[in-house]
ChimeraX commands (.cxc) that place a marker at each C-alpha (Angstrom):
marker #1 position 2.17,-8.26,-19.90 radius 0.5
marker #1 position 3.64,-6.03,-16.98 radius 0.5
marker #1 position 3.01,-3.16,-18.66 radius 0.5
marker #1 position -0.36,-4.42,-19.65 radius 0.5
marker #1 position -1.68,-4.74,-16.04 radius 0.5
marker #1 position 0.00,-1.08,-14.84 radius 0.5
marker #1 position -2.07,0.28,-17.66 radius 0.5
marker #1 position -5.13,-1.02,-15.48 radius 0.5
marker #1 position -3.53,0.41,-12.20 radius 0.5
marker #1 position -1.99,3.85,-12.99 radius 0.5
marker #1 position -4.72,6.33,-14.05 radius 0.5
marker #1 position -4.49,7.32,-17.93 radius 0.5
marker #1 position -4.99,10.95,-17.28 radius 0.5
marker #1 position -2.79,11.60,-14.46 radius 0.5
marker #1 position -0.22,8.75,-14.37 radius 0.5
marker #1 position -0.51,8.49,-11.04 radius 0.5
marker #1 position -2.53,5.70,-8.64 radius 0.5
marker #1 position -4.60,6.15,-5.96 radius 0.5
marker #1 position -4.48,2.25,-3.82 radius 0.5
marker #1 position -6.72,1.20,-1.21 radius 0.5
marker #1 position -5.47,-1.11,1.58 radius 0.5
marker #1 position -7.91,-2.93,2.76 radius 0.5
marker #1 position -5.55,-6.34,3.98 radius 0.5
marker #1 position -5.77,-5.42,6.89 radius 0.5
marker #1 position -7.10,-8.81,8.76 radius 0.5
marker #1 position -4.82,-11.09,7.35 radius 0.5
marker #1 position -2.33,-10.03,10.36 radius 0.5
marker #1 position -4.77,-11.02,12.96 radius 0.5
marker #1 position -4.93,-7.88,15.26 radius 0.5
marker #1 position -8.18,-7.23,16.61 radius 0.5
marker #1 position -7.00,-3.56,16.14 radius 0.5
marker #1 position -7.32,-3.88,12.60 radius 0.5
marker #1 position -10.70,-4.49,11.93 radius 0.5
marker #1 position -12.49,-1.34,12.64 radius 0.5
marker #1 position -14.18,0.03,9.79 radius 0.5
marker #1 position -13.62,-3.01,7.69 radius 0.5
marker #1 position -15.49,-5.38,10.11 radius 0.5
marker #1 position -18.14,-6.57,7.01 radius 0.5
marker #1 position -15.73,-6.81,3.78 radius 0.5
marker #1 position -19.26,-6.88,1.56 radius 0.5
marker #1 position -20.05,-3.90,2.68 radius 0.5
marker #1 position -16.70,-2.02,2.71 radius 0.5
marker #1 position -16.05,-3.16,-1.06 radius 0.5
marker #1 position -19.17,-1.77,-1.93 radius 0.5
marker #1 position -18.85,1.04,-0.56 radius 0.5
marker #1 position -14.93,1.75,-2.51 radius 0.5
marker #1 position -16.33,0.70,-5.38 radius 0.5
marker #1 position -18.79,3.17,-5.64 radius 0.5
marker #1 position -16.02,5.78,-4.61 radius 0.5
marker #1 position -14.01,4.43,-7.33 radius 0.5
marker #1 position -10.70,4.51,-6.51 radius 0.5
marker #1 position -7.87,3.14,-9.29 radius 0.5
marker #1 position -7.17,-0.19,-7.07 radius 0.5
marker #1 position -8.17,-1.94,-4.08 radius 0.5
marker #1 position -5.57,-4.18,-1.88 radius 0.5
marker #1 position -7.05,-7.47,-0.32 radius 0.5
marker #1 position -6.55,-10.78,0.42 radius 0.5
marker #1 position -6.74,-14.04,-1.28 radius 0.5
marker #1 position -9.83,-14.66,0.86 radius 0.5
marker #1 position -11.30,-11.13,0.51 radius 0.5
marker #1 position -10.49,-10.74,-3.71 radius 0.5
marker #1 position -13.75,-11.87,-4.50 radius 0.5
marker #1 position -16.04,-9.72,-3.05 radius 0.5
marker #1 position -14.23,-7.19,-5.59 radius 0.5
marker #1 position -13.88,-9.64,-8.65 radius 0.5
marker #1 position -17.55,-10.52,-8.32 radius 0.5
marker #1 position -18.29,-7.05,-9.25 radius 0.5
marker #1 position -19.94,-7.02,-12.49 radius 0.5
marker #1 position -19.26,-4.73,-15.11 radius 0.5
marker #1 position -15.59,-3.24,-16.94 radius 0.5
marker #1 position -15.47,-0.07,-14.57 radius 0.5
marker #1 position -14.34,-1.32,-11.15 radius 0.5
marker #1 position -10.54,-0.98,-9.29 radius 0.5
marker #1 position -8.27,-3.02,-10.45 radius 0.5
marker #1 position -7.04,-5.17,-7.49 radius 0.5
marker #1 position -3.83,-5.33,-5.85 radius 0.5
marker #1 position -3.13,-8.39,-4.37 radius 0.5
marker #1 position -1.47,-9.40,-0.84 radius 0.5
marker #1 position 0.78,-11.96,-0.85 radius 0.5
marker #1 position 2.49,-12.55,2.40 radius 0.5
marker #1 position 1.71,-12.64,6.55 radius 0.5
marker #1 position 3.43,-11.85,9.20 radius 0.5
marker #1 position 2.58,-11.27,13.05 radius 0.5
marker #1 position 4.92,-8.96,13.80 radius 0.5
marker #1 position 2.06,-5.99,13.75 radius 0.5
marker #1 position 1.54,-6.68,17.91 radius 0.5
marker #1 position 2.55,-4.49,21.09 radius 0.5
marker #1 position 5.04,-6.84,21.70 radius 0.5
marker #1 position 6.99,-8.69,19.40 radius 0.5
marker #1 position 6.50,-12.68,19.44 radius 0.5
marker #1 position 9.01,-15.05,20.69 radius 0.5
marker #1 position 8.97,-16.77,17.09 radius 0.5
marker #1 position 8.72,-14.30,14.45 radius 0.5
marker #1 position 7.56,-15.04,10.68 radius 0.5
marker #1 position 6.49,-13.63,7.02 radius 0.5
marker #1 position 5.17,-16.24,5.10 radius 0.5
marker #1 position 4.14,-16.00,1.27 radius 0.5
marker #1 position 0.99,-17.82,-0.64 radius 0.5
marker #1 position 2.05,-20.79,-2.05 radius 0.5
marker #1 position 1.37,-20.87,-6.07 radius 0.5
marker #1 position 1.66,-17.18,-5.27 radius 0.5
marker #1 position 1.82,-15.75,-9.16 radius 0.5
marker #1 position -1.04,-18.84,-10.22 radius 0.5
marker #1 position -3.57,-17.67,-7.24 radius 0.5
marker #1 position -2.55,-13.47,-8.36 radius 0.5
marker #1 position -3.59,-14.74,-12.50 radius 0.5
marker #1 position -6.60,-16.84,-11.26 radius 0.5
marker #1 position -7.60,-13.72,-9.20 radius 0.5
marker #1 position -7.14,-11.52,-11.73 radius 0.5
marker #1 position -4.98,-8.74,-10.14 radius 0.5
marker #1 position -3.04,-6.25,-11.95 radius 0.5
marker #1 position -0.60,-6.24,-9.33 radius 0.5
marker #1 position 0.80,-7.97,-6.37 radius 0.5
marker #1 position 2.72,-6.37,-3.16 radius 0.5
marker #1 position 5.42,-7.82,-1.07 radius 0.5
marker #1 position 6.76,-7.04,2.41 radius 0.5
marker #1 position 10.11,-5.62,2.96 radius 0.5
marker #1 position 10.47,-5.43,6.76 radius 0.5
marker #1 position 13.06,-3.61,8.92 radius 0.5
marker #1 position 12.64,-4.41,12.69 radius 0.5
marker #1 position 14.89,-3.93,15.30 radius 0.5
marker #1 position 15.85,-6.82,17.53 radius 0.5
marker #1 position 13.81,-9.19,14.26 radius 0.5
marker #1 position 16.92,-9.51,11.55 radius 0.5
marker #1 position 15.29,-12.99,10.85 radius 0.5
marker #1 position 12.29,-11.35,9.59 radius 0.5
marker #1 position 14.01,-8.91,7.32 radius 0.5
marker #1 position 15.70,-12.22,6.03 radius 0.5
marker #1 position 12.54,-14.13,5.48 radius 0.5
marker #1 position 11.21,-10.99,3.63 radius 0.5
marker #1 position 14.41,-10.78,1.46 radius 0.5
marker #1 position 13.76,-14.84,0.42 radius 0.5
marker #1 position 10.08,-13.85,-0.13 radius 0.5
marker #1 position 10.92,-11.84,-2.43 radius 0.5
marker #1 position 13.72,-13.21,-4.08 radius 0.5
marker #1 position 11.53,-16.49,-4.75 radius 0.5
marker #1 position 8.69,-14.13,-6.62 radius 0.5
marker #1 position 10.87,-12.00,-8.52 radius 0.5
marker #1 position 11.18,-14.69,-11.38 radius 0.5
marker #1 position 7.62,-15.67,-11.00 radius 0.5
marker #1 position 6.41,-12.33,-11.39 radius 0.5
marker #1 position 8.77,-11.89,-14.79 radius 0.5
marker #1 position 7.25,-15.39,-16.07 radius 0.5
marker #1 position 4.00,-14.32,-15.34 radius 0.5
marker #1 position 4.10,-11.06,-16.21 radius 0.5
marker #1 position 2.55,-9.51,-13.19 radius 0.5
marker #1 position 3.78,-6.75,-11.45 radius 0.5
marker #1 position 5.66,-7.19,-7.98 radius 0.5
marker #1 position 4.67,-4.27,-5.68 radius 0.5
marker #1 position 7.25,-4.17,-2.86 radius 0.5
marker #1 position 6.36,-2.53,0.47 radius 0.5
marker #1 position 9.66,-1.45,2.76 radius 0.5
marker #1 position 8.55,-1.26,6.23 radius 0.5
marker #1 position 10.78,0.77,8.53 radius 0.5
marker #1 position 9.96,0.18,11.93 radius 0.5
marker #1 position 10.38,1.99,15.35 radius 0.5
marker #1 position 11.60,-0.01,18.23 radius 0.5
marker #1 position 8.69,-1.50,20.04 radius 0.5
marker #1 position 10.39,-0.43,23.34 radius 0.5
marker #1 position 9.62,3.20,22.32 radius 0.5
marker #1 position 6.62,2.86,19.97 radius 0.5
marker #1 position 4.58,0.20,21.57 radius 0.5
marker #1 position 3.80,-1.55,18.23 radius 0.5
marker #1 position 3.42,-1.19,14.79 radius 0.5
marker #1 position 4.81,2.30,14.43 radius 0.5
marker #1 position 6.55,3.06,11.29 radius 0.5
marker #1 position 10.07,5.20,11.21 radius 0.5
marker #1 position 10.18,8.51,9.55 radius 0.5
marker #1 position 13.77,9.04,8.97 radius 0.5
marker #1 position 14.92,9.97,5.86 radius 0.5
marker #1 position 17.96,7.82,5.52 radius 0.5
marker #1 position 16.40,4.63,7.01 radius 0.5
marker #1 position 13.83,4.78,4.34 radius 0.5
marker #1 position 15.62,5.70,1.47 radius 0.5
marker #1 position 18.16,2.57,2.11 radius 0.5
marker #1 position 15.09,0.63,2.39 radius 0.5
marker #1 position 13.52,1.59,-0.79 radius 0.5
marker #1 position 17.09,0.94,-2.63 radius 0.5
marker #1 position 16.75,-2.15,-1.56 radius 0.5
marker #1 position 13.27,-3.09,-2.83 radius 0.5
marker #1 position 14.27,-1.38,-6.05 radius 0.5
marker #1 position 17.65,-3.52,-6.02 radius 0.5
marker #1 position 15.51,-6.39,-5.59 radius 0.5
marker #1 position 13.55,-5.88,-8.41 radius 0.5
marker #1 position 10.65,-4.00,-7.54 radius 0.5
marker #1 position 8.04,-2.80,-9.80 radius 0.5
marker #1 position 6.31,-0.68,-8.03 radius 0.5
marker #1 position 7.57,0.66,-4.26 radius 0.5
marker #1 position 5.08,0.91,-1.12 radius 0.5
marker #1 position 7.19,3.12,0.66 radius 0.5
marker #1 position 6.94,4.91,4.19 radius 0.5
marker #1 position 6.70,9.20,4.18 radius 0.5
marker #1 position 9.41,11.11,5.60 radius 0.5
marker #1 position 9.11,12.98,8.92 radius 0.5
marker #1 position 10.00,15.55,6.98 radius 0.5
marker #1 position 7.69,15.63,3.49 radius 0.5
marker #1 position 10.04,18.54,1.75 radius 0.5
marker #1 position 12.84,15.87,1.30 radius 0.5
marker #1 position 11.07,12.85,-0.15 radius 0.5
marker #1 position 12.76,13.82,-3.27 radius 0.5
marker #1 position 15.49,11.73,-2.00 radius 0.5
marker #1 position 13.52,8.74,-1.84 radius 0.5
marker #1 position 12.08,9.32,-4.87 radius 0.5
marker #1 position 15.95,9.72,-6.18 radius 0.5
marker #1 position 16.96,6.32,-4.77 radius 0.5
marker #1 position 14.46,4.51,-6.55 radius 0.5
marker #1 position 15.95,5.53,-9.42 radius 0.5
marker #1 position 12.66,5.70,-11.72 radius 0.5
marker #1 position 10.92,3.22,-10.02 radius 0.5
marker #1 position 7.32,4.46,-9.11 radius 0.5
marker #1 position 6.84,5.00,-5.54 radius 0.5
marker #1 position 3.30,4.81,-3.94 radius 0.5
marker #1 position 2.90,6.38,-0.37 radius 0.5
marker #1 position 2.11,4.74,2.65 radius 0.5
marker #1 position -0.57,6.63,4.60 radius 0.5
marker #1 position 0.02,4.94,7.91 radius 0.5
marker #1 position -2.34,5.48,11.03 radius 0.5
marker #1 position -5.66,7.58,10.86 radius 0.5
marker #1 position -5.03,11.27,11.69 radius 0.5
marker #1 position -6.97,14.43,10.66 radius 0.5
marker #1 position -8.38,15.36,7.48 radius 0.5
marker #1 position -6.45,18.56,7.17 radius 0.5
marker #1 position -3.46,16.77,8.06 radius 0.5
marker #1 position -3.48,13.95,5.36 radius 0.5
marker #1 position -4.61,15.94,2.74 radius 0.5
marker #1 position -1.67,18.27,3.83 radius 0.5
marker #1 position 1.14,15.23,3.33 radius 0.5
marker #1 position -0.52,13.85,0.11 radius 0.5
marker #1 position 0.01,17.34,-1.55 radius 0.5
marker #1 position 3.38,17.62,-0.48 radius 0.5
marker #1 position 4.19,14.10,-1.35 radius 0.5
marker #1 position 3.23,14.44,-4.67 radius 0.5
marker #1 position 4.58,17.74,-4.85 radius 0.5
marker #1 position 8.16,15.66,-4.22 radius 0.5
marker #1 position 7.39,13.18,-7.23 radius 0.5
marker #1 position 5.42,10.59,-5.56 radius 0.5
marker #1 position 3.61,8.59,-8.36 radius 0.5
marker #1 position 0.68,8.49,-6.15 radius 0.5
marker #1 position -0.66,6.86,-2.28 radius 0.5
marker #1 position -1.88,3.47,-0.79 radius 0.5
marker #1 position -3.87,4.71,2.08 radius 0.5
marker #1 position -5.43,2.27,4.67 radius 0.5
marker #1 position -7.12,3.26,7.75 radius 0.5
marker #1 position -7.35,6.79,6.89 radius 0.5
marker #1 position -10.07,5.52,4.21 radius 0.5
marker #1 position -11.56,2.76,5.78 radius 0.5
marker #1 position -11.93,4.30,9.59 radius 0.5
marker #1 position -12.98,7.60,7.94 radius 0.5
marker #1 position -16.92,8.79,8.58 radius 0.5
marker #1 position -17.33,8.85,4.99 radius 0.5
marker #1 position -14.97,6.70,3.49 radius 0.5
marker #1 position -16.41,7.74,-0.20 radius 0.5
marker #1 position -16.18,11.15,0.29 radius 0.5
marker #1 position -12.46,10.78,1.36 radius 0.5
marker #1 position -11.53,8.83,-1.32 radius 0.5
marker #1 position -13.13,11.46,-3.81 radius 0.5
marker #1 position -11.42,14.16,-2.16 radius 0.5
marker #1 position -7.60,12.42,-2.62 radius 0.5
marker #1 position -8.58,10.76,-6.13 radius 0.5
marker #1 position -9.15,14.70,-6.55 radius 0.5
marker #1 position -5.95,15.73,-5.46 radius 0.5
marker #1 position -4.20,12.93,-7.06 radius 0.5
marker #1 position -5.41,13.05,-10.52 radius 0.5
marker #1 position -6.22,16.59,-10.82 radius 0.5
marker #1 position -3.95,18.47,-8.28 radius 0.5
marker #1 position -6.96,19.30,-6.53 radius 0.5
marker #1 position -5.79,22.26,-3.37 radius 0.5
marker #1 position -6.32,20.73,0.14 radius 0.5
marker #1 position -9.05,23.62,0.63 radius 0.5
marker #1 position -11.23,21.87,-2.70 radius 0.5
marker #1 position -10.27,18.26,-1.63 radius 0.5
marker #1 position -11.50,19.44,2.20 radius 0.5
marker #1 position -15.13,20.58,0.60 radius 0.5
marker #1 position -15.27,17.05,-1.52 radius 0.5
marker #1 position -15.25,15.31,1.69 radius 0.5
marker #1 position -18.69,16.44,3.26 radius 0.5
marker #1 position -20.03,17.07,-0.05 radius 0.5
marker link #1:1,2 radius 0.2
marker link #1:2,3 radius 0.2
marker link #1:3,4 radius 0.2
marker link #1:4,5 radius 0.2
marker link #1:5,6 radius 0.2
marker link #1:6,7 radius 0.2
marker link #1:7,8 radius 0.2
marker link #1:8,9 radius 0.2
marker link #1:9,10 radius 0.2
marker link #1:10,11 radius 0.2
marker link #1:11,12 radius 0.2
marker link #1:12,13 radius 0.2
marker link #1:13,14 radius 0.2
marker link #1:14,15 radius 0.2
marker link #1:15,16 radius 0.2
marker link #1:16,17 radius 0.2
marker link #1:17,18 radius 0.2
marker link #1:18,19 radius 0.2
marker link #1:19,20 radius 0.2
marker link #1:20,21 radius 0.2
marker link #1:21,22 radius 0.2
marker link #1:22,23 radius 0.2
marker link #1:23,24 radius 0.2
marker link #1:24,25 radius 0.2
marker link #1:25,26 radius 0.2
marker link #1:26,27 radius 0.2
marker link #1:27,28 radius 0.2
marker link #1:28,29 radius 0.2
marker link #1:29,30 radius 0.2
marker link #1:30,31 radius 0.2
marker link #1:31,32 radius 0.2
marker link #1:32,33 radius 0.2
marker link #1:33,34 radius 0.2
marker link #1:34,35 radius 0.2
marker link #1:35,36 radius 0.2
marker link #1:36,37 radius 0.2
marker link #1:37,38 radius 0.2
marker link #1:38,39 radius 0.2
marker link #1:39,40 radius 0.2
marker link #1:40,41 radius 0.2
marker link #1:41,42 radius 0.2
marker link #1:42,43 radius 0.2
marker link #1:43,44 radius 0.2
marker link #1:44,45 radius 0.2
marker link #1:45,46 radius 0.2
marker link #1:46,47 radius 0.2
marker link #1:47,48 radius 0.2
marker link #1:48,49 radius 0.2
marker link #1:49,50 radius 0.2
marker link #1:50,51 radius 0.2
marker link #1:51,52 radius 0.2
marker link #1:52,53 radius 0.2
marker link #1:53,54 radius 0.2
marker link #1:54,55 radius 0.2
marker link #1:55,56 radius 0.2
marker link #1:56,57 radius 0.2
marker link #1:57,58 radius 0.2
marker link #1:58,59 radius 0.2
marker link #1:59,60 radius 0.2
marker link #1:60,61 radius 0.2
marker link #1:61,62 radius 0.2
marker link #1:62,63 radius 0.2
marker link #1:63,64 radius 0.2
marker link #1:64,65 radius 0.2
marker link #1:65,66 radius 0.2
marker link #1:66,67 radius 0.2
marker link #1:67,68 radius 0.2
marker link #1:68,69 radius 0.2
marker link #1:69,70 radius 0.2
marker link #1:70,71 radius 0.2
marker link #1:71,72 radius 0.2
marker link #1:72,73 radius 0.2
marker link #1:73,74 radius 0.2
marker link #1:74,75 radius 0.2
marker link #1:75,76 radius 0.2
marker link #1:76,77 radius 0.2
marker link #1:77,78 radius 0.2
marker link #1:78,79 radius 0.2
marker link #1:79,80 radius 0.2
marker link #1:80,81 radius 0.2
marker link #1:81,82 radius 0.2
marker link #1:82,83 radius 0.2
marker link #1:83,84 radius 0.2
marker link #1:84,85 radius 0.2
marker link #1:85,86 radius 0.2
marker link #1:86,87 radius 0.2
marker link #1:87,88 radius 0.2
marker link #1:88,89 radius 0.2
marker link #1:89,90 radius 0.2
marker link #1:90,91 radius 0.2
marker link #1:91,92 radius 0.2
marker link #1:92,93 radius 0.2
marker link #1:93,94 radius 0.2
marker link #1:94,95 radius 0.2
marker link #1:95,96 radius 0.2
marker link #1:96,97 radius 0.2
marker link #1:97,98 radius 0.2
marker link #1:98,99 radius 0.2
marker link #1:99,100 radius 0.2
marker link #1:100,101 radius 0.2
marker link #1:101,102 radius 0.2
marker link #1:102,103 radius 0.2
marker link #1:103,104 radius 0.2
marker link #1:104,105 radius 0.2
marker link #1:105,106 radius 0.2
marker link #1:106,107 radius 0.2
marker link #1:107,108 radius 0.2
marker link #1:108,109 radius 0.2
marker link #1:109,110 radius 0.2
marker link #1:110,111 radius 0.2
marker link #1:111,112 radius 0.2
marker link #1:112,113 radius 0.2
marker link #1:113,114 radius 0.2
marker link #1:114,115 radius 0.2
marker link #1:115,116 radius 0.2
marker link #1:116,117 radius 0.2
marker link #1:117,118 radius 0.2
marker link #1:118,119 radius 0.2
marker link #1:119,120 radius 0.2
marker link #1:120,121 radius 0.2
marker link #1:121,122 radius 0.2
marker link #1:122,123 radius 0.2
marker link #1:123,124 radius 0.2
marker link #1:124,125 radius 0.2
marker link #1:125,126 radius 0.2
marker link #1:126,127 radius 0.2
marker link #1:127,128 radius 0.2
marker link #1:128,129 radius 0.2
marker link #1:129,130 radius 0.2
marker link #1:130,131 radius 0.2
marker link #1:131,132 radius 0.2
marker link #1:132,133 radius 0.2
marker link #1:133,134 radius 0.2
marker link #1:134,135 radius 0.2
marker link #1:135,136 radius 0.2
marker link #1:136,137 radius 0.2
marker link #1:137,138 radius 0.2
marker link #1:138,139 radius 0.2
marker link #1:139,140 radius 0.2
marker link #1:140,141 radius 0.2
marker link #1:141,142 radius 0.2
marker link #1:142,143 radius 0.2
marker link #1:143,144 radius 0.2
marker link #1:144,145 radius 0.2
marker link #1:145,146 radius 0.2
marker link #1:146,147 radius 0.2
marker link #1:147,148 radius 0.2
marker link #1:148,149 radius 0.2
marker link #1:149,150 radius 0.2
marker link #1:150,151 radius 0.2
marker link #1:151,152 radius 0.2
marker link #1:152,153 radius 0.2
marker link #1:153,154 radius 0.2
marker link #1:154,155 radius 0.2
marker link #1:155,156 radius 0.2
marker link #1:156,157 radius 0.2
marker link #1:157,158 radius 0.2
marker link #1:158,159 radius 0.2
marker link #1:159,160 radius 0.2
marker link #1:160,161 radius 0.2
marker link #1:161,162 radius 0.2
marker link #1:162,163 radius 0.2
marker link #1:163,164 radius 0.2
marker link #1:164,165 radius 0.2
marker link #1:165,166 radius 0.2
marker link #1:166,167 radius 0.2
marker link #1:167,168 radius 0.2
marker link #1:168,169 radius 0.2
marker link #1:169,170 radius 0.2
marker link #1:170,171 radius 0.2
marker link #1:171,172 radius 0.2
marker link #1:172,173 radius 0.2
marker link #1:173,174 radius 0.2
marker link #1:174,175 radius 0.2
marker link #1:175,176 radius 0.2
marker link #1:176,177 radius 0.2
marker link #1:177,178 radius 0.2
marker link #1:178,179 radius 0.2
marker link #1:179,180 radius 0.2
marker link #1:180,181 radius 0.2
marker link #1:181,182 radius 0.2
marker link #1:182,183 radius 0.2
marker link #1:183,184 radius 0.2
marker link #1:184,185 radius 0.2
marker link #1:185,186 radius 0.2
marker link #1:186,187 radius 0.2
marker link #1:187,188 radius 0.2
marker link #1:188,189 radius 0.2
marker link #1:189,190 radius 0.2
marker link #1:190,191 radius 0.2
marker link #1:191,192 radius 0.2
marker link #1:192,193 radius 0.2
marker link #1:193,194 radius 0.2
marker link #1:194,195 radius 0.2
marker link #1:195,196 radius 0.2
marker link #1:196,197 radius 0.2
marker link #1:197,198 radius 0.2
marker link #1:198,199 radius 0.2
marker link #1:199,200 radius 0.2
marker link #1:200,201 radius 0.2
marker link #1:201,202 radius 0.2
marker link #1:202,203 radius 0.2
marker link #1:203,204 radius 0.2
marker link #1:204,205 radius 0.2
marker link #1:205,206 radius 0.2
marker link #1:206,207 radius 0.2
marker link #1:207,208 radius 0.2
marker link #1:208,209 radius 0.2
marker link #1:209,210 radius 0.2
marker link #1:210,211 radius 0.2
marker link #1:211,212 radius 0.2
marker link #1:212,213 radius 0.2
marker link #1:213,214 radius 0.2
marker link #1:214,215 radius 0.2
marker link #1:215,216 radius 0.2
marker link #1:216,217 radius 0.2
marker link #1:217,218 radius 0.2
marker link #1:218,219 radius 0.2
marker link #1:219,220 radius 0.2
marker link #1:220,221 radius 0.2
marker link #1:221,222 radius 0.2
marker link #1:222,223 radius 0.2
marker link #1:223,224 radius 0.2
marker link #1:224,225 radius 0.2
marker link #1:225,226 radius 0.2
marker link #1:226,227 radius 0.2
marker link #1:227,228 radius 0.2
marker link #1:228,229 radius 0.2
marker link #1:229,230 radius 0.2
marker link #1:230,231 radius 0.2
marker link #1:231,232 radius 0.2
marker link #1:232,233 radius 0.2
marker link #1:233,234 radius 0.2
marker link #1:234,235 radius 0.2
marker link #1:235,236 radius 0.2
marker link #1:236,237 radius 0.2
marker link #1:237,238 radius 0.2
marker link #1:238,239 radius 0.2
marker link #1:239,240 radius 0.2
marker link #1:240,241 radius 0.2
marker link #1:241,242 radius 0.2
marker link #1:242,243 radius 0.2
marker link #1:243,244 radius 0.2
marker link #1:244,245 radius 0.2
marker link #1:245,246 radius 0.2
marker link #1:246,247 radius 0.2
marker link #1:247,248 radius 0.2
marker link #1:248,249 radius 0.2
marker link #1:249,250 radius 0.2
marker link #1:250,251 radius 0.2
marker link #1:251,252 radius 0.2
marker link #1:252,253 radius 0.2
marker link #1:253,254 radius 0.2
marker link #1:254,255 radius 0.2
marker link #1:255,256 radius 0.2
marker link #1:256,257 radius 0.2
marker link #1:257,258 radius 0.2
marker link #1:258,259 radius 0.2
marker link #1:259,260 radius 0.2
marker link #1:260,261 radius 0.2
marker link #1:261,262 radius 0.2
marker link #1:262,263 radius 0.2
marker link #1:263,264 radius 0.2
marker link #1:264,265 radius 0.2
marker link #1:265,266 radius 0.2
marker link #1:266,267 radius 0.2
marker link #1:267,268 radius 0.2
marker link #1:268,269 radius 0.2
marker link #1:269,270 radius 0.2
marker link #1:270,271 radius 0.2
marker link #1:271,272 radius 0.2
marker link #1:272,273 radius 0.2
marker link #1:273,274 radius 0.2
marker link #1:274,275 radius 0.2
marker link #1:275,276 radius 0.2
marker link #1:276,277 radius 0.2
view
């Protein structure tokens, strides 16, 4: 059945996935809802872009799974908060998974489900809850036969970063990713590199594991189109971009420009004329 439900998620033509995150206000960040502040409207709207998945919510999946018809995303499904997303890191610290998680992913319908692996510095009990998380759905997800998406978050230092900023470092990622593929991943959510040219390495660690792409936070057309080539370029099996979708101008055009890129290797310059098309 695993294999089953990555047929729906990985594209037929390209092998590769192009994810939508659109979880974004389960972490409850005021931050985090531009561009997504009517979920009707915003699934609409990726629908009709057609990506391969969308990522929500237990509380947003229907507004996807209402859809009728066989052509829509398949959905990913979110599985675990935390509030560790702030300026400043809380006193008490958690990530906490769905109960029933694997009955409420089959009930849903989702062809997937995705995990947080958290690295935080100064929050070791977080990485631990994230490790139990995830040891607890590992043999649900077998039973089940659903796949278990695992998402290794490297994190800067609030002191420096002033929030939720992700680390680029090579090494601190690639141990990160080991782990989730240690764990039993299915599927890794993984950070980009600093440096794009050696994300081979992280693609090496996971040791034939399929590793998505975060995109992180919103930044220039040019310049995301720019790391998704060279990503897959490195042997990423494709991206699960956020805010750069969502808070785009024309979130459909965007998403046809990297589902371009993605599936047919599409050159920044074509992708850059698909989004103002």
């Amino acid at each position: 059945m695993k294999q089953y439900r990555l047929n729906r998620l990985f594209n037929a033509k390209s092998a590769r996935c192009f994810d939508v995150a659109v979880d974004h206000g389960f972490f409850n960040q005021p931050g985090f809802l531009q561009g997504i502040e009517d979920m009707r409207v915003v699934i609409k709207t990726l629908v009709d872009a057609a990506p391969d998945a969308i990522q929500l919510t237990v509380g947003q999946a229907r507004h996807l799974q209402e859809v009728p018809g066989r052509f829509k995303p398949s959905l990913v499904l979110r599985t675990d908060v935390a509030n560790i997303y702030g300026k400043e890191l809380p006193e008490s610290r958690f990530s906490l998974m769905l109960e029933e998680t694997m009955l409420q992913a089959v009930r849903l319908d989702a062809a997937c489900v995705c995990v947080n692996l958290f690295q935080i510095p100064g929050a070791p009990e977080v990485h631990e809850q994230c490790v139990e998380n995830i040891l607890r759905l590992k043999p649900q997800a077998d039973y089940y036969g659903m796949p278990m998406m695992i998402e290794p978050l490297v994190f800067q230092a609030n002191s420096i970063a002033g929030g939720y900023m992700v680390n680029g470092d090579e090494t601190a990622i690639t141990y990160l990713v080991r782990q989730a593929v240690e764990l039993g991943a299915d599927i890794v959510k993984a950070d980009p590199t600093d440096d794009v040219s050696v994300y081979h390495k992280v693609i090496a660690a996971a040791s034939g594991i399929p590793i998505l792409v975060r995109g992180g936070g919103r930044v220039s057309d040019k310049e995301i189109l720019e790391r998704t080539q060279g990503l897959l370029a490195q042997g990423a099996a494709g991206i699960v971009y956020g805010r750069n979708v969502i808070q785009h101008p024309n979130p459909k055009g965007i998403t046809q420009a990297l589902m371009a890129m993605v599936h047919d290797n599409a050159s920044v310059d074509e992708a850059l004329k698909l989004v103002t098309a």
